[in-house]
N, C-alpha and C positions, 0 to 999 in steps of 0.2 A: 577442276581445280583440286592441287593434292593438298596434301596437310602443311606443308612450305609454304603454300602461297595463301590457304585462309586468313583472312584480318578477322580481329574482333573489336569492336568500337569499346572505348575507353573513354571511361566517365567523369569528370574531376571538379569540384569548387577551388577555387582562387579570389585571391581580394581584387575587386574590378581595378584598383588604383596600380598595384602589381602587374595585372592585365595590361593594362593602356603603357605598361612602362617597358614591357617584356616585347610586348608584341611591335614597339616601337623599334627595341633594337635589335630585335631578328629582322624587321622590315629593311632594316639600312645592313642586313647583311645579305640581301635577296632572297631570305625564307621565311616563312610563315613559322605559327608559332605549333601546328601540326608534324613538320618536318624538323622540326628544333626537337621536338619529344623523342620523335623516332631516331635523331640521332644521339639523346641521351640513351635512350634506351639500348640502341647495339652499342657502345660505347662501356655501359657500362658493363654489358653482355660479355663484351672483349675484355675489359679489367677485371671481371669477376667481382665486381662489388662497384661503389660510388665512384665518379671519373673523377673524381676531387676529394680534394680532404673535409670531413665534417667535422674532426675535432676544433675542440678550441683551445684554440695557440698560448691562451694564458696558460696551461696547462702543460704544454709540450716540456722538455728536458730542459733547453736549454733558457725557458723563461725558470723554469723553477730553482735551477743554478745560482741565475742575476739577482734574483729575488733573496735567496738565502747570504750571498754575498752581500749586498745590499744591506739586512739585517742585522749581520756582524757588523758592519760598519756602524751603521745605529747604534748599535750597542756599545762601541768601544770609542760614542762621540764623533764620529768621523764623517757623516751624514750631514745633509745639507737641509736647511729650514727654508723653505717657501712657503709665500702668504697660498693661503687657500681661494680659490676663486670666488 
C-alpha cells in the first residue's frame, strides 16, 4: 500500500438528533453518512476551501445596501409601522 491509498480513521462528536437527521438524508440519497464526509472532504480539496458559503448573508453587500436604504427612509418618514409579533 503506497502513501495514496493509506486511510487514517477520523474521529468526530455530533448531536445524536443531527445524526438521526443527517444520516436519514444521505440514506434516501443511497449513501451512508461515511461516504457523504469523503465526499465533502475531496470537494472541498478541489475548491480549495468550504464547498459552500459560511458567511452570513445578513452581512453580505447587498443586504447591507437595503438596509441603509431602508434607514434613510426611516429617517425621512417614509417607513412603514408594523405591529410587533
Amino acid at each position: 500500500m503506497d502513501d495514496e491509498t493509506k486511510k487514517v480513521q477520523v474521529s468526530f462528536c455530533i448531536d445524536s438528533e443531527d445524526n438521526r437527521r443527517v444520516t436519514e438524508v444521505y440514506e434516501k440519497l443511497g449513501i451512508d453518512l461515511p461516504t457523504a464526509f469523503n465526499l465533502f472532504i475531496k470537494k472541498s480539496i478541489s475548491d480549495g476551501g468550504f464547498p459552500f458559503d459560511v458567511r452570513d448573508s445578513f452581512y453580505s453587500e447587498s443586504n447591507i445596501n437595503e438596509l441603509a436604504k431602508r434607514l434613510e427612509k426611516a429617517k425621512k418618514g417614509e417607513g412603514k409601522v408594523h405591529p410587533l409579533l
